[in-house]
FIKOLZA-1660 file (N, C-alpha, C; in steps of 0.1 Angstrom, whole numbers, plus 5000, padded with zeros to 4 digits):
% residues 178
   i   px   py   pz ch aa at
   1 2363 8651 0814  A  X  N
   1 2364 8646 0801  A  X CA
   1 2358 8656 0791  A  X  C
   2 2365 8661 0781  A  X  N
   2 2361 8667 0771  A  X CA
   2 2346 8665 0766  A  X  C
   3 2338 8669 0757  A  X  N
   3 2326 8665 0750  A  X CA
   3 2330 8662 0741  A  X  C
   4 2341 8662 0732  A  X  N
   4 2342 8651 0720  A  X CA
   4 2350 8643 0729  A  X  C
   5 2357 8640 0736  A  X  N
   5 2360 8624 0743  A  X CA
   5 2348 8621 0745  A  X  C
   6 2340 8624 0753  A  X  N
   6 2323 8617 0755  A  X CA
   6 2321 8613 0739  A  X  C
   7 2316 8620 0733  A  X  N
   7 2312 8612 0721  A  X CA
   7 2319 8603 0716  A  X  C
   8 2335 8603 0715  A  X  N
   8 2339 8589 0709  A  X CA
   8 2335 8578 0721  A  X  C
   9 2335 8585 0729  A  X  N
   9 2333 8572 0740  A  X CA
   9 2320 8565 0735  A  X  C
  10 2311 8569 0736  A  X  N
  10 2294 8569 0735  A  X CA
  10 2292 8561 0719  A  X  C
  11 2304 8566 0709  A  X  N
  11 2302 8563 0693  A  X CA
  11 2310 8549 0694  A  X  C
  12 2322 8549 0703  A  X  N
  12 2322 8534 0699  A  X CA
  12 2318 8523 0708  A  X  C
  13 2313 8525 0721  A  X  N
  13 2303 8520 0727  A  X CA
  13 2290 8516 0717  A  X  C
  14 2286 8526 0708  A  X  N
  14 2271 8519 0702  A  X CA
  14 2277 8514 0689  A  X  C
  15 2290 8515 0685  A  X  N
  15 2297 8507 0676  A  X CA
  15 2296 8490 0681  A  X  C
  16 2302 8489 0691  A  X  N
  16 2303 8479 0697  A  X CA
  16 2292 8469 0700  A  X  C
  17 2282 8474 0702  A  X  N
  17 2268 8472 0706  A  X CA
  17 2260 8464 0693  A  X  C
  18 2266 8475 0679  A  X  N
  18 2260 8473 0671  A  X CA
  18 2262 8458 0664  A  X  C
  19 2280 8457 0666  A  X  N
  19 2289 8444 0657  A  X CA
  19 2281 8433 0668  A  X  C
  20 2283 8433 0679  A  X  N
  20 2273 8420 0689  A  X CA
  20 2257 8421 0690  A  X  C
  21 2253 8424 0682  A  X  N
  21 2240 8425 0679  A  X CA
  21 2230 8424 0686  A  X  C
  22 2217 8422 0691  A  X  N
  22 2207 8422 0699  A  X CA
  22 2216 8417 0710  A  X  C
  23 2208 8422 0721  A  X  N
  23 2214 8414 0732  A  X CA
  23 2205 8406 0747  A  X  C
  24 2189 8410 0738  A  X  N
  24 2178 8403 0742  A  X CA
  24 2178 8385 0737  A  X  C
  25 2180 8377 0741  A  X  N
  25 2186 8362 0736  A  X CA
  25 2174 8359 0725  A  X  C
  26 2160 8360 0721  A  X  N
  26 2156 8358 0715  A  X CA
  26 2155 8366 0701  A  X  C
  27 2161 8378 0700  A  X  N
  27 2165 8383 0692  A  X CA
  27 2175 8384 0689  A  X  C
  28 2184 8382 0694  A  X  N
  28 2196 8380 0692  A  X CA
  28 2200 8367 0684  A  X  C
  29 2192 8354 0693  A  X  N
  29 2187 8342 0681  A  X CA
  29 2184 8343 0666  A  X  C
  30 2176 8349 0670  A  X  N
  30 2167 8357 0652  A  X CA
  30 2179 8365 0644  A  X  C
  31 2183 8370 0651  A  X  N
  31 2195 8378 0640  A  X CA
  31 2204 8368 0636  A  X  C
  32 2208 8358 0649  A  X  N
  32 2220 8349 0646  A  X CA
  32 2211 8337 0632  A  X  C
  33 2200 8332 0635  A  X  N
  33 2194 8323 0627  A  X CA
  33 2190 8332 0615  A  X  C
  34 2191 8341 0613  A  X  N
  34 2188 8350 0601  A  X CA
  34 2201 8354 0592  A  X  C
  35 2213 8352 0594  A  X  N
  35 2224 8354 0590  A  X CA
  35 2235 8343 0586  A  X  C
  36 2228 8334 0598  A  X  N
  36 2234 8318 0600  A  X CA
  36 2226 8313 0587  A  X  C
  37 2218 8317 0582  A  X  N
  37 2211 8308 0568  A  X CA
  37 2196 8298 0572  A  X  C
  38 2195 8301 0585  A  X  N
  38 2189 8289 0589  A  X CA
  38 2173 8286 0581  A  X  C
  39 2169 8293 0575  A  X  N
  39 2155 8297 0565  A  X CA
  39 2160 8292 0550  A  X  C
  40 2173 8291 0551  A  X  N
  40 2176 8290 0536  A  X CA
  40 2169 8274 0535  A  X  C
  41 2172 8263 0545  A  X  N
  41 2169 8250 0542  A  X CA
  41 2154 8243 0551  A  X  C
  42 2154 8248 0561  A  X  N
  42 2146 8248 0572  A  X CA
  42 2129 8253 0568  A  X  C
  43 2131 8266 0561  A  X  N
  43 2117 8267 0557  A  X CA
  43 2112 8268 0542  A  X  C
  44 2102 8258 0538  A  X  N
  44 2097 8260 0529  A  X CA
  44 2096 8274 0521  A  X  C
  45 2097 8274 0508  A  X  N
  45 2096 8288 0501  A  X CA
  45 2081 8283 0490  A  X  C
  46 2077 8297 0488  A  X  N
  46 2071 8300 0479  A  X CA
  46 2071 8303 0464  A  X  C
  47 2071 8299 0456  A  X  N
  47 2077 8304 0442  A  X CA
  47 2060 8310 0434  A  X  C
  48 2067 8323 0428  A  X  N
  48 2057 8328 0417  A  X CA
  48 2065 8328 0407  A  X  C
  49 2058 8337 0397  A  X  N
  49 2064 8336 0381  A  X CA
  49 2078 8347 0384  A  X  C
  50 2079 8356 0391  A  X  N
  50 2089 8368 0394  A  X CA
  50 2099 8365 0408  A  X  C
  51 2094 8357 0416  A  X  N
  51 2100 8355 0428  A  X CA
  51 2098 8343 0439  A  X  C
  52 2111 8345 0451  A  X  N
  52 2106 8329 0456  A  X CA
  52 2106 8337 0473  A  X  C
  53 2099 8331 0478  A  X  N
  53 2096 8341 0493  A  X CA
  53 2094 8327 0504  A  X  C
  54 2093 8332 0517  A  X  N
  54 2093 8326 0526  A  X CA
  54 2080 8317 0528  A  X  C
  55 2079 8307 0533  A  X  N
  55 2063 8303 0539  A  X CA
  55 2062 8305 0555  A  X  C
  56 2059 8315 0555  A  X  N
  56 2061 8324 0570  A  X CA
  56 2050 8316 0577  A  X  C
  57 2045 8310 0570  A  X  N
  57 2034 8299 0580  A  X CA
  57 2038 8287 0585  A  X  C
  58 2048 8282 0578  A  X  N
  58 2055 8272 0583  A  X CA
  58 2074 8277 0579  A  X  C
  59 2076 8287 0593  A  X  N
  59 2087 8293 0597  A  X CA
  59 2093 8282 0604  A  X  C
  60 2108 8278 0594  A  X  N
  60 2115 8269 0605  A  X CA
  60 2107 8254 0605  A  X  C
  61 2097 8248 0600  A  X  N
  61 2092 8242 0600  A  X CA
  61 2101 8229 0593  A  X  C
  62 2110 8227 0586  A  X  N
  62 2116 8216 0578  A  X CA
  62 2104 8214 0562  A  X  C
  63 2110 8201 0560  A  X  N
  63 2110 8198 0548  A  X CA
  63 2095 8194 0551  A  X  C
  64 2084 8196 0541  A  X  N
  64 2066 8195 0542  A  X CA
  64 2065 8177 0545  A  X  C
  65 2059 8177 0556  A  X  N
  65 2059 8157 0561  A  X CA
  65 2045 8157 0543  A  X  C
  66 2042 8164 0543  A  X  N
  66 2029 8161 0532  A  X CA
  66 2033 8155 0518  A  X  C
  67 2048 8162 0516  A  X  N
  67 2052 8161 0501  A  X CA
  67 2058 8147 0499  A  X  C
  68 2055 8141 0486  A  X  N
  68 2067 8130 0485  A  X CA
  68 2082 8134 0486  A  X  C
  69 2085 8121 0493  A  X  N
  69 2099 8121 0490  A  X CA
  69 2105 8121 0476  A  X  C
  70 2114 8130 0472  A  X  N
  70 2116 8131 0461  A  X CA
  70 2128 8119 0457  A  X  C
  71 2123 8118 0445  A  X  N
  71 2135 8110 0438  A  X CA
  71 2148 8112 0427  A  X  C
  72 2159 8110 0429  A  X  N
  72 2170 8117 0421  A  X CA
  72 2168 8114 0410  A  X  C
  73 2169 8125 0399  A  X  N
  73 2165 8131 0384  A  X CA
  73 2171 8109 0379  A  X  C
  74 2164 8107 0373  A  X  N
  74 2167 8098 0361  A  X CA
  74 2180 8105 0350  A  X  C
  75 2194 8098 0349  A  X  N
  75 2199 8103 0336  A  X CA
  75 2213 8106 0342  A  X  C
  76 2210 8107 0358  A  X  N
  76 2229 8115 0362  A  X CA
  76 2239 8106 0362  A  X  C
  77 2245 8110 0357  A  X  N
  77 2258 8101 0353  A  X CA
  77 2263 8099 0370  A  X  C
  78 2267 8087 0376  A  X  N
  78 2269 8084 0393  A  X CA
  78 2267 8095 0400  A  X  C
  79 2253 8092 0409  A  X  N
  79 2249 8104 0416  A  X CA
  79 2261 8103 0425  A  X  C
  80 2263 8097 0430  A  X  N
  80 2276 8097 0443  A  X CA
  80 2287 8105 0442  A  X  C
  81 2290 8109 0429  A  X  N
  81 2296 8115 0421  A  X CA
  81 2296 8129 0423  A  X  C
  82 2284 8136 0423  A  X  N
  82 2273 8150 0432  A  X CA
  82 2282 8149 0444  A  X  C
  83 2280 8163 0447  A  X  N
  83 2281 8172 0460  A  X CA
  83 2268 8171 0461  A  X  C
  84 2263 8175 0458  A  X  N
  84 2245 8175 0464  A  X CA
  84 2236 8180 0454  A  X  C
  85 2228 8176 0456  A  X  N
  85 2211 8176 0446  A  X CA
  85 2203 8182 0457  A  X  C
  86 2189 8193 0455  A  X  N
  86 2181 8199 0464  A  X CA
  86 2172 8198 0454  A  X  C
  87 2157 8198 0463  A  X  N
  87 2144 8194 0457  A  X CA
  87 2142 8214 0457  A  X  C
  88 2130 8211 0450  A  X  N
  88 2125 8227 0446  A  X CA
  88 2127 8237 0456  A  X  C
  89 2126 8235 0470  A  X  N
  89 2124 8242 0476  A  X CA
  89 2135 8245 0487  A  X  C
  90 2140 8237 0484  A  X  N
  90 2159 8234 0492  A  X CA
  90 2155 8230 0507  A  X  C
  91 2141 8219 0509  A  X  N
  91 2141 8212 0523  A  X CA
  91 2146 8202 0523  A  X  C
  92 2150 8196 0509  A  X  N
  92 2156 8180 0510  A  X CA
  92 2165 8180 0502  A  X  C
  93 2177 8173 0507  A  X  N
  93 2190 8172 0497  A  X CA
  93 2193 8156 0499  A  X  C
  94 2199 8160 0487  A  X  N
  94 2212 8140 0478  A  X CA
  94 2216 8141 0479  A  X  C
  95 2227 8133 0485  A  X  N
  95 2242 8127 0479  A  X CA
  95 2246 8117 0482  A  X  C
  96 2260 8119 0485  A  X  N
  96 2266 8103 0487  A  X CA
  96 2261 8095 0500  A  X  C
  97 2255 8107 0509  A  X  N
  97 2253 8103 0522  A  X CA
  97 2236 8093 0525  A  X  C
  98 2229 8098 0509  A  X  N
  98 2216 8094 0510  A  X CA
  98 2206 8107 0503  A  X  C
  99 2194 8108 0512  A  X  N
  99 2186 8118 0512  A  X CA
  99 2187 8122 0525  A  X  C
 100 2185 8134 0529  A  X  N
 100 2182 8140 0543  A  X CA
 100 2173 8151 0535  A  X  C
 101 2165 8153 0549  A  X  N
 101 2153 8164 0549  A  X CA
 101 2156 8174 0562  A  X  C
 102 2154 8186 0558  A  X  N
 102 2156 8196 0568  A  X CA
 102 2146 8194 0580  A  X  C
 103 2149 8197 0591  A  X  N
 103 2146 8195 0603  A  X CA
 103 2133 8203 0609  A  X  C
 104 2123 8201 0619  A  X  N
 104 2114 8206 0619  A  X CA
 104 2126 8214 0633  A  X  C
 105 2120 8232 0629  A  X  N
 105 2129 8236 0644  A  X CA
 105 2117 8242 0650  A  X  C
 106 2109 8239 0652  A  X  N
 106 2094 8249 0661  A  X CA
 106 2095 8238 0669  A  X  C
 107 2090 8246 0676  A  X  N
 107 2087 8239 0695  A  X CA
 107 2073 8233 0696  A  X  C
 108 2071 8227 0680  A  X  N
 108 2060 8214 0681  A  X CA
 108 2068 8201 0687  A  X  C
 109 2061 8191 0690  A  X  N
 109 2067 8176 0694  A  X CA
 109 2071 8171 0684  A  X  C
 110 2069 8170 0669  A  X  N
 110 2078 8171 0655  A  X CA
 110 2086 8174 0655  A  X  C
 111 2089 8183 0660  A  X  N
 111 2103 8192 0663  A  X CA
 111 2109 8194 0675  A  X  C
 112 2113 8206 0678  A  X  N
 112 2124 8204 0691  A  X CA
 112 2117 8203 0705  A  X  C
 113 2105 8202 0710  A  X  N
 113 2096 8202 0716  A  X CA
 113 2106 8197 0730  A  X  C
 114 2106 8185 0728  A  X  N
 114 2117 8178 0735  A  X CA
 114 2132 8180 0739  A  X  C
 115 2136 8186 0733  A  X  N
 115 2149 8196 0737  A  X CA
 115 2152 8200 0740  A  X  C
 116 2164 8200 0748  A  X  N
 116 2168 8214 0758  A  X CA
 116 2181 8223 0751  A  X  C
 117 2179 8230 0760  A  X  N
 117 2194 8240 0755  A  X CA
 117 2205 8235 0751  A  X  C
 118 2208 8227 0762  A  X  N
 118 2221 8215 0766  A  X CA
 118 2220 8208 0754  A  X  C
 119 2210 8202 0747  A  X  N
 119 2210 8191 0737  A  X CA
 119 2210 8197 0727  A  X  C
 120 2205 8209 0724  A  X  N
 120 2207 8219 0712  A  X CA
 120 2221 8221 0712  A  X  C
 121 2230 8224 0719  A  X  N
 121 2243 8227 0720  A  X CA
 121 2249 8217 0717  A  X  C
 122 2247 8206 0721  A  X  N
 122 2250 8190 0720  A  X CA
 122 2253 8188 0709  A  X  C
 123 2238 8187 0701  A  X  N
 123 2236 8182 0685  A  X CA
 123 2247 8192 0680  A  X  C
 124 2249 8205 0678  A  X  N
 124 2258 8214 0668  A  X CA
 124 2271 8210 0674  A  X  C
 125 2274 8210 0689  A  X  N
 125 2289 8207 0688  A  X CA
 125 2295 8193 0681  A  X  C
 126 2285 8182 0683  A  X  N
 126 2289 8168 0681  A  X CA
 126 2282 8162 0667  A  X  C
 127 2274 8166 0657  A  X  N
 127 2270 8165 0648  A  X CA
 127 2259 8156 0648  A  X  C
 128 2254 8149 0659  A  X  N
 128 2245 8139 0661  A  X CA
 128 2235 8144 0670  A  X  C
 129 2221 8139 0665  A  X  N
 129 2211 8143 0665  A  X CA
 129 2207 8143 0682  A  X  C
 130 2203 8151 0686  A  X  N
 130 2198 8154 0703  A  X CA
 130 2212 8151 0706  A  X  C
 131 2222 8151 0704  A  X  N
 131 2237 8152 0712  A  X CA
 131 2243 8137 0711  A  X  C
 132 2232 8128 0708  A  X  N
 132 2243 8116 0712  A  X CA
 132 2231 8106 0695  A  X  C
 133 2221 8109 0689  A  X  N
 133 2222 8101 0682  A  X CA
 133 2225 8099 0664  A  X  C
 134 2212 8094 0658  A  X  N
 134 2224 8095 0643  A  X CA
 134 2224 8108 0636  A  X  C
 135 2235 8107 0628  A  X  N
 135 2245 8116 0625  A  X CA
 135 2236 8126 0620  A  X  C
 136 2242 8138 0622  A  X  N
 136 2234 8152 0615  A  X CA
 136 2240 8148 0600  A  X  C
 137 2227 8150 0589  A  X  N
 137 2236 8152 0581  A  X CA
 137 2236 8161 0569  A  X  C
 138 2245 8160 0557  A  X  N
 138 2246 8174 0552  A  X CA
 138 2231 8181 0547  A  X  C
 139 2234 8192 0542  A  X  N
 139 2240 8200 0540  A  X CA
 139 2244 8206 0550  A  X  C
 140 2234 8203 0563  A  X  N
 140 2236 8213 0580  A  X CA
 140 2251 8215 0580  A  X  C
 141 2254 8228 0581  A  X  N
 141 2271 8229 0590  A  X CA
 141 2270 8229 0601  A  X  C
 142 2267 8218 0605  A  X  N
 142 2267 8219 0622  A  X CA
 142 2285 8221 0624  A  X  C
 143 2292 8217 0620  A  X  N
 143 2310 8225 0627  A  X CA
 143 2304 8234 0624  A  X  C
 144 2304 8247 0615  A  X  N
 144 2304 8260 0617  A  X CA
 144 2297 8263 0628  A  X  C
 145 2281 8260 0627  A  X  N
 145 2278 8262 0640  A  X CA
 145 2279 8259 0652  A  X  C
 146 2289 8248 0656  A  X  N
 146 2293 8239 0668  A  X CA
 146 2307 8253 0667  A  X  C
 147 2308 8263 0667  A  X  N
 147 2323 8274 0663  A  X CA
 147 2310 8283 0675  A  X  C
 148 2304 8283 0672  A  X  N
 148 2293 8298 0681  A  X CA
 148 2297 8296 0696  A  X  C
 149 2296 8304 0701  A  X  N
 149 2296 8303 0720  A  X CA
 149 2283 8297 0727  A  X  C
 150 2285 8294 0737  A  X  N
 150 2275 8289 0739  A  X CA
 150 2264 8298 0746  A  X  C
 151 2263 8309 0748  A  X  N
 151 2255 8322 0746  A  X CA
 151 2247 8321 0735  A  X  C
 152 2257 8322 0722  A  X  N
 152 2246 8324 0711  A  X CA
 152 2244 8313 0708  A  X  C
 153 2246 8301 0705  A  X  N
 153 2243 8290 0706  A  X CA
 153 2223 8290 0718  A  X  C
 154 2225 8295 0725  A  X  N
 154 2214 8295 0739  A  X CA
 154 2203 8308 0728  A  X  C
 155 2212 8315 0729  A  X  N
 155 2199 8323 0720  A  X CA
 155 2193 8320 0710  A  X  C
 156 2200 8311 0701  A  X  N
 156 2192 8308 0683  A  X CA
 156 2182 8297 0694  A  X  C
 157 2186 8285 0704  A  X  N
 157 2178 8280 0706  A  X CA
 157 2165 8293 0713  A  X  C
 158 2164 8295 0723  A  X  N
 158 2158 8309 0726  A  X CA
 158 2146 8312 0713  A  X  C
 159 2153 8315 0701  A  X  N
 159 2144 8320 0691  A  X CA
 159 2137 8309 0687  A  X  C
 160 2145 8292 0685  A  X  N
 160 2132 8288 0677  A  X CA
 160 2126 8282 0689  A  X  C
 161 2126 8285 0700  A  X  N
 161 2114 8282 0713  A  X CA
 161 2105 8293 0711  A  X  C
 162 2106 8303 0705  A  X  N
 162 2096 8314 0706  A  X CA
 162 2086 8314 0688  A  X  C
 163 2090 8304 0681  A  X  N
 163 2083 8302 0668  A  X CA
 163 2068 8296 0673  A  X  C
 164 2063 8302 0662  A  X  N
 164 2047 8297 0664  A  X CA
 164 2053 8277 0658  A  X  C
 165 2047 8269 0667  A  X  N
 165 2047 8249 0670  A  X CA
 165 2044 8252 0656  A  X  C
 166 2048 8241 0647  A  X  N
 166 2041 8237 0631  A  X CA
 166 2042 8225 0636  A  X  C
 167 2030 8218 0637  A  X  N
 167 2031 8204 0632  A  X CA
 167 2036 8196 0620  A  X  C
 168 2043 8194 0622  A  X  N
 168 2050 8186 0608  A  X CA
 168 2061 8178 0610  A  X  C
 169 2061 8162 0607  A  X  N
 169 2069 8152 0608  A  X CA
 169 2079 8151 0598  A  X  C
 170 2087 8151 0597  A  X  N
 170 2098 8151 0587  A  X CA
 170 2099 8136 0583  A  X  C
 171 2101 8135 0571  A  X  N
 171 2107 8121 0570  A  X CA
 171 2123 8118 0578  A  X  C
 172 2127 8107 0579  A  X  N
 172 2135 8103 0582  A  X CA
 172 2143 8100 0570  A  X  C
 173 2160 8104 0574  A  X  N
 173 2169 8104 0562  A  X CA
 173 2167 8094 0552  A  X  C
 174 2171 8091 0537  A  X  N
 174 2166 8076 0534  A  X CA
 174 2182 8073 0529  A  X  C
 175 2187 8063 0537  A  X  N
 175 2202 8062 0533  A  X CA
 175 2207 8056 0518  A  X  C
 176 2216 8059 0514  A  X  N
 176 2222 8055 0500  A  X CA
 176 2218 8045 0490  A  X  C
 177 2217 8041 0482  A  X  N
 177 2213 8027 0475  A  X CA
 177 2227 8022 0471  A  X  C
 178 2227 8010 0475  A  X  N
 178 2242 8004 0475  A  X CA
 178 2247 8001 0461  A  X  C
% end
């Protein structure tokens, strides 16, 4: 074989490598939960006067068990009416469905402590919580993510087994006012 056949060989081999991304499962997780948005709702942010940043202390941790439940703004013309409403920090969202709070994903007993791979895969393919109970609900795209294989599916779980435990209780959804 030539030396430029070697090289395209070699260039799209690490092409290839590069589009399937890590291929260590816990980083591979990390990239997939880093791209999948999973930080966008899951972990608390920080706000200053110039910018809003992660609370890398409570990574993945859900909506703060400490904070009140928030209440929908006084004045909206039929909330039901909303796609959705998000508190400051985008751990809890409104709508028609109620309130839901983002999920604790650390491998504290608050969180997925009690979960296995199988039930991780469970909850995203079937939209219900540990695989069989109530409903996940929005904003999580669990279909999109019930679309992953179940490889990467095994690795995002993989990564948040490898998060430093946050203790923190989520509230439980608070369903609609009739």
């Amino acid at each position: 074989m030539s030396r430029c056949r070697i090289a395209l060989v070699l260039l799209a081999q690490l092409a290839l490598a590069a589009c399937n991304g890590p291929q260590d499962p816990v980083a591979r997780g990390r990239y997939l939960a880093n791209v999948g948005g999973c930080n966008d709702c899951h972990t608390p942010k920080i706000f200053t006067a110039t910018s809003m940043s992660l609370d890398t202390t409570r990574l993945l941790a859900g909506y703060p068990a400490a904070a009140p439940v928030p209440a929908l703004p006084a004045g909206l013309p039929n909330p039901a009416a909303w796609a959705a409403l998000s508190n400051g920090d985008g751990t809890a969202w409104a709508g028609p469905w109620g309130t839901s709070f983002a999920a604790n994903l650390t491998p504290h007993e608050t969180g997925l402590a009690a979960w296995t791979p199988e039930l991780f895969i469970q909850a995203m393919r079937t939209g219900k919580h540990m695989g069989t109970g109530r409903a996940v609900l929005p904003p999580m795209p669990w279909q999109d993510y019930g679309q992953m294989t179940d490889d990467d599916l095994r690795a995002v779980f993989a990564y948040l087994r490898s998060l430093k435990a946050v203790a923190n209780a989520v509230p439980a959804p608070v369903p609609p006012k009739s």
